[in-house]
N, C-alpha and C positions, 0 to 999 in steps of 0.2 A: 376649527382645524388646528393640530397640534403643529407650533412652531419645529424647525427641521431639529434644536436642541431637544425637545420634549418627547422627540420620537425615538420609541424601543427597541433593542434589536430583538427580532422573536427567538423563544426557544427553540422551535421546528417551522418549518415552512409547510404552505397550506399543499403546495405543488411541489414534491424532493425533486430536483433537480440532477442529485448525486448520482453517480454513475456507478462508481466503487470506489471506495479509500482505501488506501494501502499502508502499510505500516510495514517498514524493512529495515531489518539490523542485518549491517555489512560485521563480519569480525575476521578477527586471524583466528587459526587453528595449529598447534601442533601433529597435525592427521593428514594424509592424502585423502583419506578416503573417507572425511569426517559427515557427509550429506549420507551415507549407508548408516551409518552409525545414532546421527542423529533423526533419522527416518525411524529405525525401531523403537529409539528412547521416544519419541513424541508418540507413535503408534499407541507403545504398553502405558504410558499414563495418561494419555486421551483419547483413548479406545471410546469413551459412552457421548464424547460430542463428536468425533470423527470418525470417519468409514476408513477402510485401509488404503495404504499411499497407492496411490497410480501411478506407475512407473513415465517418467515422458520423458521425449522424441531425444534429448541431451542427454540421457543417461547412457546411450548405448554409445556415445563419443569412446574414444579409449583416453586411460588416464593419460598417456605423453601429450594428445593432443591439447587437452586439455590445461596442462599445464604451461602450453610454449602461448595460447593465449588468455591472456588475463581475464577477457573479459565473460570468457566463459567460467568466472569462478564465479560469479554472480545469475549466471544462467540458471533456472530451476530445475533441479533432475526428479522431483517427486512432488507429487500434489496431494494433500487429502481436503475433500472436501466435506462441511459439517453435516450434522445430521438433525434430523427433527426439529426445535427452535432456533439451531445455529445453523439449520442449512444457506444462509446466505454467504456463509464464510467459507473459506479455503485456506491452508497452508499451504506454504513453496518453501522445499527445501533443496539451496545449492551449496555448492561445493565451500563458499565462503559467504553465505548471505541466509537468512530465512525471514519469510513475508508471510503476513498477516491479511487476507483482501477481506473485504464485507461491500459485496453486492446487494442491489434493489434488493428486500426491502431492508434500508440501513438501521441498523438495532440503533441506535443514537451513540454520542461518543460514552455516555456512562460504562452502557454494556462493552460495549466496542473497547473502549480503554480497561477493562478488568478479563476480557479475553486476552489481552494483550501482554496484559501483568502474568497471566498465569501462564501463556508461552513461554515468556521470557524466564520465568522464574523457574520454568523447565527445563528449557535448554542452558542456561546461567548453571545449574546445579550439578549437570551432566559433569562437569568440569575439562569439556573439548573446546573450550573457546577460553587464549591465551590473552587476546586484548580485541576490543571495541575499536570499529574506524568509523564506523561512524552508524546513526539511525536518523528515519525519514519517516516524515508523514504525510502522504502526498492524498485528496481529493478531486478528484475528476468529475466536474460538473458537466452539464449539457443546459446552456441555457438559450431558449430558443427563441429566434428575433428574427425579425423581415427587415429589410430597407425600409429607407433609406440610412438610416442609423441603426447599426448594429448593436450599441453599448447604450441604445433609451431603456431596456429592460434592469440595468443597472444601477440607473438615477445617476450618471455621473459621467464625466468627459472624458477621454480621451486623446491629450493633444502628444503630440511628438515633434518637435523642432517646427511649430507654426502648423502643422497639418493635422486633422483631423482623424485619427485613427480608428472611429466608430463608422465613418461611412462607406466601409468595406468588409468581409468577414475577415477575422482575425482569429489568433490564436492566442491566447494571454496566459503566459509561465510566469510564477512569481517564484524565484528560488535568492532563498535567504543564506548566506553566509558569515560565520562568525569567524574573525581572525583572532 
């Protein structure tokens, strides 16, 4: 039996657990209305992996409202989702943000990361986005456990100030900060 040093991490797992990852660049724009704009531009150069945008439910917001709340700059007003080998993915494009998701079944980060490059190098080239606040790459697993320990499927403890945090269902968010 390999000591816990000797052991691998795998390239894929036998059972994906993944649910869907997301990949999202927040930017500024000099546009109000830069999610129309960038909806054509992504439409006309990746017409042959994506179907046409779906207009959804926050596009019909009007622009003032829109504007008095922030966080609907980040709310999606257009979807397109892929086609043939990429139908697991989806674009969202809002008013100051566009997302990347890949649904079951997950292409791996290879594929996934060079889909990624060529959104970006799409929407990057447009020349409607004045500065970058920030980008994210977020994995939403489902990893499925009974009692009495919730966290035995992850080989590992969970304590918090003396208490045992696996013997309950929990929710586990790791977000990283760099100052």
């Amino acid at each position: 039996m390999p000591s816990q040093m000797e052991k691998r991490i795998p390239r894929r797992l036998a059972k994906e657990p993944l649910l869907e990852a997301i990949w999202e660049l927040r930017f500024q724009s000099g546009t109000d209305t830069v999610e129309n704009l960038l909806s054509g531009i992504i439409y006309d150069k990746m017409i042959g992996s994506f179907g046409t945008p779906v207009r959804l439910a926050a596009a019909d917001m009007p622009l003032a409202a829109r504007i008095h709340q922030p966080v609907l700059n980040y709310t999606p007003m257009f979807r397109f989702d892929g086609k043939g080998e990429k139908a697991a993915l989806s674009l969202q494009v809002a008013p100051r943000a566009i997302t990347m998701n890949c649904r079951k079944p997950y292409l791996g980060w290879e594929k996934f990361k060079s889909e990624i490059m060529l959104l970006a190098d799409v929407v990057w080239k447009t020349g409607l986005i004045t500065a970058i606040e920030r980008f994210s790459l977020k994995y939403i697993d489902l990893v499925p456990a009974t009692g009495p320990d919730y966290t035995t499927p992850l080989e590992g403890k969970l304590n918090l100030g003396g208490y045992n945090l696996g013997c309950s269902p929990l929710q586990l968010t790791r977000i990283f900060h760099q100052f």
